[in-house]
Each structure stands twice: as C-alpha cells, then as structure tokens.
N, C-alpha and C positions, 0 to 999 in steps of 0.2 A: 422529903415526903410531905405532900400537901394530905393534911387531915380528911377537908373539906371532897378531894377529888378522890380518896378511899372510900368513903362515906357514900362518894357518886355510883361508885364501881358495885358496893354492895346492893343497894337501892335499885340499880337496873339489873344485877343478879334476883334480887327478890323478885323484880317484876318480872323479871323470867321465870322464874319457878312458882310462881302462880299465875302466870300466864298458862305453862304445862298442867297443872293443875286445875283450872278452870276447863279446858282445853279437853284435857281425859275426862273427866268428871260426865264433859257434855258428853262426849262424845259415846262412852258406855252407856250412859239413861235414853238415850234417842237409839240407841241400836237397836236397845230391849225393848223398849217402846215400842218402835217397829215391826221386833219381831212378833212381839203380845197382839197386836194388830192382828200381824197376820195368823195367829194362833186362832184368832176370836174368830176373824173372817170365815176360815176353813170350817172351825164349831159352827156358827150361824148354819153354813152353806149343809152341815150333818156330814160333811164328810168324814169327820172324828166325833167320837161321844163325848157329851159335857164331862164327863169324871176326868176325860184327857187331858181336854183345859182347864181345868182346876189342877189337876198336877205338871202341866205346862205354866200356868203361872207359879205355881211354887217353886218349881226348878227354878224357874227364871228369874223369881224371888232372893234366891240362896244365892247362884249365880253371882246377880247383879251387888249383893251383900257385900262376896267374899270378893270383886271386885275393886269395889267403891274402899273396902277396907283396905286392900293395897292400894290404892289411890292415895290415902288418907294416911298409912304410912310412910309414901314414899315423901308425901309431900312436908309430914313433921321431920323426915330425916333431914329436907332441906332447910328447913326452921333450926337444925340444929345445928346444922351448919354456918348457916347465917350467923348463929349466935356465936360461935367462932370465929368467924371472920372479924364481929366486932371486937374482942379481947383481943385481938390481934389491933386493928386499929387503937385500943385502947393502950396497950403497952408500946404505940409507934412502932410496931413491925410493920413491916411491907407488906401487903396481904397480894396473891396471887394473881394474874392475869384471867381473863375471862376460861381462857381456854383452858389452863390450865385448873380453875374451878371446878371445870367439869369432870375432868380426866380425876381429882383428888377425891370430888362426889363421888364420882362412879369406884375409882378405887375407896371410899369409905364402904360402901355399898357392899363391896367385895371380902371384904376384910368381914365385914358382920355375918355374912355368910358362912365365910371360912370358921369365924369363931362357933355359930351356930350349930354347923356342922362336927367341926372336936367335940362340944359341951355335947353333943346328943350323942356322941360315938363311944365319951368316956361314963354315959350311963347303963 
C-alpha cells in the first residue's frame, strides 16, 4: 500500500464532496432568489398585497435556512468521514474504493438515522 496514492484517493474524495457542496449550496440560493424575484414582480404589478411579500420573503427566509442547514450538515458528515479515512491511512489500512466511499457515506448516513429514530422512540 502506497501512502502517497491513499492520500490521492482521499483528496479527490474531498474534492468531490465539496464539489457537492458548493454545487447545492448554489443551486438552493439562486432558486430562491429566483423565486423572490418573482414574488416581488407579481407585488410591484399589485397583483398580491405588500403584507404577502413580506411574508413570502419570510417563508422563503426560513425555507432557504432550514435548507442551507442540511446542506451544512450533510457536508460536515462528509468532513467526518474524511477524517476517518485518514486514521485509516494513518494506521496503514487500506482505505476503500471510490465507490465503495460512497455506498459507506450513504450507509453512515442511514445508520444515524436509524440511531436517531430509536433515541426519539425510547423517549
């Protein structure tokens, strides 16, 4: 096992998981953006009353919040992951295939759920 080409493997892993993250990030802010636009336009034109769009932009506010917030965790899940990959290189294990990265993320993913779901069932 080459060090140096584990080291490769995580680095273009990270640059994909912020790559996704960059990627959502835009692509939520420019929807709502969009939509706020057209919020405003309709207001201008009177076809709704200004109290609408002020609570059209709060909705969209909250929204775009509770979005950007899963955004932001999905993205430190992959931060924590990374950080296991490198203990993994640090102890000279083998760390996993790209694909199989994924398939471990997504089943991480699943598992906190599951745990999520017991802890909230056994209260």
């Amino acid at each position: 096992m080459d060090k140096d080409t584990e080291l490769l493997k995580i680095q273009i892993y990270a640059d994909y998981c912020h790559t996704i993250f960059t990627f959502r990030t835009s692509l939520q802010v420019s929807a709502l953006v969009g939509l706020l636009l057209v919020v405003l336009g309709i207001a201008y034109q009177g076809l709704i009353p200004w109290f609408a769009f002020y609570l059209a932009i709060f909705l969209i506010a909250v929204f775009l919040a509770l979005v950007i917030r899963k955004i932001f965790k999905d993205y430190h899940n992959d931060l924590n992951f990374i950080q296991i990959l490198f203990s993994l290189v640090e102890k000279n294990d083998p760390i996993p295939t790209f694909k199989e990265m994924k398939v471990l993320r997504e089943m991480s993913d699943l598992m906190q759920i599951k745990d999520k779901t017991q802890n909230n069932s056994r209260t």
